[in-house]
C-alpha positions, 0 to 999 in steps of 0.5 A: 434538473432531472438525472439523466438530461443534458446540461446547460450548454455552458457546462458541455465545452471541452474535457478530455476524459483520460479513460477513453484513451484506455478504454477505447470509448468517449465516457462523456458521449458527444459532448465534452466537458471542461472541469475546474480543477480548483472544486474539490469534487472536480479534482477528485472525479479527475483522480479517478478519471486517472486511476481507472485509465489505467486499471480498466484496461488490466482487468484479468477477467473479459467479461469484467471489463465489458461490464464496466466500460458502459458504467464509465460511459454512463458515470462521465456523461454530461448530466453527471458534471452537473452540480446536483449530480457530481457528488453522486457521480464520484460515489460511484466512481470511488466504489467502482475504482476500489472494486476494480483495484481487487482485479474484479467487478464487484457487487452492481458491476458485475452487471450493465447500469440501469437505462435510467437515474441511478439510486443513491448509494446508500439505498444499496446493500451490497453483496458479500464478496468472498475474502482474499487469501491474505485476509484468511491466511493463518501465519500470523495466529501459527506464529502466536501460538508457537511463541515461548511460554516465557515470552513477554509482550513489547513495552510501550515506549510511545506514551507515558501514562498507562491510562493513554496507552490503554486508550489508543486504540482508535486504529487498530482494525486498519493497522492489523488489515495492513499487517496481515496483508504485509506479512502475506506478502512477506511469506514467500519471500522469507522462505527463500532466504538460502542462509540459515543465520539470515533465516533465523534472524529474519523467522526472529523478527517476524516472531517480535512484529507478530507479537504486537497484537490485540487490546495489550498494545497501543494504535501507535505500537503497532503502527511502528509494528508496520513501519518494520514489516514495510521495511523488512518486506521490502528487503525480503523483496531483495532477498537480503536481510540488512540495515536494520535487520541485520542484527536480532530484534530486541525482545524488551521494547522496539524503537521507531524505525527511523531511529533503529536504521539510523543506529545500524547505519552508524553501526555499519556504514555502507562507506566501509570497504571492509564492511558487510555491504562491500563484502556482499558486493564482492562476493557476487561479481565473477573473478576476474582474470586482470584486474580488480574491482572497485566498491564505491560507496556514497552515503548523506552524511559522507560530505559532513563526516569528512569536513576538516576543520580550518 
């Protein structure tokens, strides 16, 4: 079958593709398609079909999202739910989905599709495209660079032979982009921590995580590394720095955060009403004139730890 000819009539029944819904546009034309959601590819074009329902739309940039709306009609028309085209549609889907998810048409998008077959993907070599803030944002090396001379890298308590150790290092590239991007996001909120013991504790904790860099620790490390920086993000976010972060961060070894909340949950339960969480509770509520306020808390373990025995 030739690119760009109509399939059978078999393969032309009813799909209803969730980016016209978005876009205001029928991608697939005319005619509509039925998909079986049980072929890998189908399942995966169905998943950009969802993405792009909603991204498209949100583009920040009018002249992105009129490039890209004649690429989707173009990509979920009738030839391309074809079996020899399919996998090209979804290569291109996938390229498109990702380029959209950095809030700009990128590369060939930038510009309408051809009228004819598109070329393989891998004949194109695609245009620089300028990094991002956070790929170029320099608090990481600032941190490095202004650690004490005595300090000394995290021990690796993942492996157990060296020589493994110095071997896992399969991940580091995606683990240290996650990193950065994290510890981007990380900076505002950290700056507006009004405590100066929270402050500290958290500029503490930014300095160990950054130190688990390069060839001298492992893959597994710093995927710990990030497991942390996810979590204390995420508090950041909440501009409060508790669980796990509530207390200065080791400078011999770090264990795996699961381990590390769980030991600050039984150091201070959230069920103690003379404990920090309820001290934090009652101290942003307005003073009442009458009456009192009542700090209830409810924990995973608060059934089991308070069974009597028969």
């Amino acid at each position: 079958m030739a690119e760009e000819e109509t399939p059978a009539a078999e393969e032309t029944t009813a799909f209803n593709s969730p980016v016209a819904e978005s876009t205001g546009v029928n991608p697939a034309g005319a005619n509509t398609v039925r998909l079986s959601t049980t072929d890998p590819l189908n399942t995966e074009f169905l998943y950009y079909s969802a993405v792009l329902k909603y991204i498209a739309p949100s583009l920040s940039h009018e002249g992105d999202r009129r490039n890209i709306i004649p690429w989707i009609r173009k990509l979920f028309r009738p030839e391309y739910q074809s079996s020899k085209l399919r996998e090209k549609r979804n290569k291109y889907l996938s390229y498109l989905t990702t380029s959209l998810l950095l809030d700009e048409a990128v590369d060939i998008f930038r510009e309408f599709p051809p009228d004819g077959a598109l070329v393989d993907l891998h004949t194109l070599h695609p245009k620089p495209v300028p990094a991002a803030q956070w790929e170029t944002d320099n608090m990481w090396q600032d941190t490095l660079q202004n650690l004490p001379d005595e300090f000394q890298l995290l021990e690796c308590f993942v492996h157990e032979n060296p020589d493994e150790c110095r071997k896992d290092h399969g991940l580091d590239k995606i683990l240290d982009q996650e990193f950065q991007l994290f510890l981007y996001l990380a900076k505002p909120y950290a700056s507006m921590i009004t405590g100066g013991t929270e402050r500290t504790r958290v500029a503490a904790w930014l300095q160990i995580l950054c130190s688990v860099h390069g060839n001298e620790c492992c893959s597994k490390m710093k995927a710990i590394r990030n497991d942390y920086m996810m979590a204390l993000l995420g508090y950041l976010q909440d501009l409060r720095v508790v669980g796990p972060f509530a207390e200065y961060p080791s400078w011999q070894t770090m264990k795996p955060l699961a381990e590390a909340a769980r030991s600050a949950a039984e150091n201070c339960p959230i069920t103690d009403p003379t404990g920090t969480y309820a001290n934090e509770f009652l101290s942003e509520q307005p003073m009442p004139d009458d009456g009192a306020f009542c700090y209830i808390a409810l924990s995973g373990d608060l059934v089991s730890n308070n069974i009597i025995p028969n």
